[in-house]
N, C-alpha and C positions, 0 to 999 in steps of 0.2 A: 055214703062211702064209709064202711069200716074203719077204724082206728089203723091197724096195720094196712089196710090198703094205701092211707093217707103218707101213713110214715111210708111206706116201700115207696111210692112217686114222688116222695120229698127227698129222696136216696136217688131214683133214679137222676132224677133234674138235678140235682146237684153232680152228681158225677159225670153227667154231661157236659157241665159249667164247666169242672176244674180238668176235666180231658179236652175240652175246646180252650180253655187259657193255655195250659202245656201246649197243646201245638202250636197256639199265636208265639209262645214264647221260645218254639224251636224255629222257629219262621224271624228269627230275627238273630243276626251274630251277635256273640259277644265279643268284648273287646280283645284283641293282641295288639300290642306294640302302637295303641293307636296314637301318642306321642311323639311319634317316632318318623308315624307313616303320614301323618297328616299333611292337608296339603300346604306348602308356602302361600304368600300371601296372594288374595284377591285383587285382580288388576279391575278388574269391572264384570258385572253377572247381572244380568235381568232379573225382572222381581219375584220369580220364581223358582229362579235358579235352573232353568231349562239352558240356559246358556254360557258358560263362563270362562274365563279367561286368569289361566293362571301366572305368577311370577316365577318362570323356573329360570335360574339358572345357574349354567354348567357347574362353577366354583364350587358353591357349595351342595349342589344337588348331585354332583359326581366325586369332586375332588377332596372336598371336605366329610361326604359322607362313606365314599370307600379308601379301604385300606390300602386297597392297588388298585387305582380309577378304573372302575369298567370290567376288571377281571374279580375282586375279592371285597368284598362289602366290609366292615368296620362290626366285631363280635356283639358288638349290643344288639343290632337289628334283627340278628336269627337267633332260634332255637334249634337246634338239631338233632334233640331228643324225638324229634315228629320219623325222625327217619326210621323208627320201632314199628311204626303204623305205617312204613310203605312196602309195595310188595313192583317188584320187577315181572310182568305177567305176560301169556299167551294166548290171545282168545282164536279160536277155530272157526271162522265163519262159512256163509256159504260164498260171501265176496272177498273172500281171502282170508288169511293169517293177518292178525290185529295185533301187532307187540305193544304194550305198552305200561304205565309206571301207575300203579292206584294208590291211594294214600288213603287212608280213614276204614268209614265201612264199607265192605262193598254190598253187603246185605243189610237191609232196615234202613239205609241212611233218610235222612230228612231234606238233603239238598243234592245236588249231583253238581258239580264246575267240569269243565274240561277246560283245555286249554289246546288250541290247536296252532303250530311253529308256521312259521314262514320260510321262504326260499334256502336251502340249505340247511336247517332246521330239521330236530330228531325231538323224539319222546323227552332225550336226557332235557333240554334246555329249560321246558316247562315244570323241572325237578331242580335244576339246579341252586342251592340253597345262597351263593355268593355272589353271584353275578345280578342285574339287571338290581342294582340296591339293595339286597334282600329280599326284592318285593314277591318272587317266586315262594318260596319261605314261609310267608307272610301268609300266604294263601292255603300253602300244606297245614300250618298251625289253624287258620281259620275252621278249615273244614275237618281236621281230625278233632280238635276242641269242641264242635259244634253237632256231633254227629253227621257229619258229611262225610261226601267221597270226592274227592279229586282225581281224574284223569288225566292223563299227558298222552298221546298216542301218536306212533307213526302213522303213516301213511302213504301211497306211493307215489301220489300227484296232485296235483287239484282240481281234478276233473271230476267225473262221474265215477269213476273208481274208487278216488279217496273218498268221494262224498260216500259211496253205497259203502265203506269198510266201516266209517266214522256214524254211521246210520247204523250199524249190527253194532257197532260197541256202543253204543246209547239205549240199542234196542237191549242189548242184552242186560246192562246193569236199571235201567229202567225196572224191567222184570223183576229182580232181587229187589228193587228199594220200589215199590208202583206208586207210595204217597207221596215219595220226591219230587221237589221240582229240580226243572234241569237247565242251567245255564251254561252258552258255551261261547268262548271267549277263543278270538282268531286276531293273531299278530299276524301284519302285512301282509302278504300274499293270501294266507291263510283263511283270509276275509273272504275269497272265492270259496271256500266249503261253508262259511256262513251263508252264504247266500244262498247256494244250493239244499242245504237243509231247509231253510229257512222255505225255501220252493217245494220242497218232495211232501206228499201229502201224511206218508208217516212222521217223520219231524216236523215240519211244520205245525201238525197237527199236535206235536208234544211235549215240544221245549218251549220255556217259560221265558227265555231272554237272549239276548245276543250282546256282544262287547267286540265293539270293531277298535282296534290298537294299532294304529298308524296302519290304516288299511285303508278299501277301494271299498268304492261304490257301487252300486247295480240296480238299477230303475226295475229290474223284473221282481223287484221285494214288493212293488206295490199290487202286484196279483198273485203274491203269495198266498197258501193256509196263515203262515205266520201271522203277515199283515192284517189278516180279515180279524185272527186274533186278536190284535191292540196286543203283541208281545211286543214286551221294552225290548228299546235298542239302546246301549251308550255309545258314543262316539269317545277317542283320547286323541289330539292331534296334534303333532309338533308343528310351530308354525313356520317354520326352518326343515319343515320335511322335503325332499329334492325327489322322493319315489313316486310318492302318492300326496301333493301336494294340498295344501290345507285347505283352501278355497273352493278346490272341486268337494272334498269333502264336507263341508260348511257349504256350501250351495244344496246337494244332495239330502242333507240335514234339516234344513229350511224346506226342502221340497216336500218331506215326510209331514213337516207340521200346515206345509200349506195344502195339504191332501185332507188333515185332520186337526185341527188346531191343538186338540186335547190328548194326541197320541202320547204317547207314555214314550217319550226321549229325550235326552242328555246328551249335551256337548261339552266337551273340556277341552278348554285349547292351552296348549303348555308354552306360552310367548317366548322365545326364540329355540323351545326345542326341537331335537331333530328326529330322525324317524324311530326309533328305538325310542323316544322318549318317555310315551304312555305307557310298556310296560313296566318302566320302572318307576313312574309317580302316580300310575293310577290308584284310589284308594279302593282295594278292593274291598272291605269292610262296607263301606259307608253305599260304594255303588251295589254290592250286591242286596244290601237291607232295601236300598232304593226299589230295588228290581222285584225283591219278594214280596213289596209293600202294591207292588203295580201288578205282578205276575198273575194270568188270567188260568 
């Protein structure tokens, strides 16, 4: 082997090296606010942290950390300079007109979040920067920081419809970013389009994780594309939840690992919060590294 051949494949292989490190090291957040967001203490957590049980409560995880409990968060926890990098958007599908809120890239990104509302629940809620802790915020910062895109998106039901509208708006920014992966995250109700994607053989087949937040169940996840994937699932669950009660959820949970002992899921029980509670103490930092560290 030539001299210069020697040196061009000692150029190649290295640029491989440091182009495969950059992407491990877009494959993992950096930090915002992780001070701030971190969880309260540890009630008790198995040895691997597949399971655990947090100290939340109201006082200071509402009272002491918003400025007007439940309506307006306390100015340290947000930044709102992220609001430069959102855009209020209309996508044209063939399953309908898709309104919805993007934040970051919507082209090249390295991650995709969505966030899907529950019962009464709009695009705006999964944007709004003061409510639910900051922890909406938190997320906009994560994924514009990070080279990501954030989604918020209506919808018109929770059926097959939203599913198929919430499936072209995945499909479509998919497209524009295709090295992304793609997490999608469903407050309460909401949980019912999880699971349907999580079934339909093009999502299923696509996205990388799932984030059920004081949400429902569904045993048909176990013949899912998803499932056959080993795509993560986390569970957030008040244990004071009156909707979607903790137990059923926490049984369902145990069900997935006694299917597979080594399935890639997370449970976070918020000890006496209530249904609302996981969106606003889940740490989405820490969960979503979890998820890109599993993501198939």
């Amino acid at each position: 082997m030539s001299i210069r051949c020697q040196i061009f494949c000692a150029f190649a292989v290295a640029t491989a090296l440091l182009s495969s490190a950059a992407q491990s090291q877009t494959l993992s957040l950096k930090p915002f606010k992780d001070d701030l967001f971190a969880y309260p203490p540890t009630l008790s957590s198995d040895i691997n942290g597949t399971y655990t049980v947090i100290d939340y409560r109201e006082m200071r995880d509402i009272n002491q950390r918003d400025q007007v409990p439940e309506r307006r968060v306390n100015a340290q926890y947000t930044d709102t300079s992220v609001r430069k990098m959102q855009q209020d958007l209309l996508l044209k599908t063939d399953a309908g007109d898709v309104r919805h809120v993007a934040v970051g890239k919507t082209e090249g990104a390295g991650i995709i979040v969505l966030y899907l509302h529950g019962q009464g629940g709009s695009r705006k809620q999964g944007v709004d920067d003061f409510t639910f802790g900051g922890n909406f915020n938190r997320l906009k910062n994560l994924m514009a920081g990070n080279g990501g895109l954030y989604l918020s998106p209506d919808f018109p039901d929770f059926g097959d419809t939203g599913a198929a509208q919430v499936a072209a708006l995945i499909g479509h920014y998919a497209e524009q970013s295709p090295g992304a992966k793609i997490f999608v995250a469903c407050g309460s109700m909401g949980g019912a389009l999880c699971w349907k994607l999580a079934a339909r053989k093009d999502m299923g087949g696509r996205i990388n994780g799932l984030l059920l937040l004081g949400s429902l169940w569904d045993e048909s996840f176990f013949t899912s594309p998803a499932f056959k994937r080993r795509v993560p699932v986390f569970f957030g669950q008040g244990s004071h939840d009156v909707v979607y009660p903790v137990a059923k959820q926490e049984a369902f949970f145990r069900s997935i690992l006694t299917k597979s002992k080594t399935y890639p899921t997370r449970f976070v029980r918020f000890e006496t919060g209530t249904h609302g509670t996981p969106i606003r103490m889940t740490d989405w930092r820490g969960t979503l590294n979890w998820m890109l560290s599993k993501a198939p």
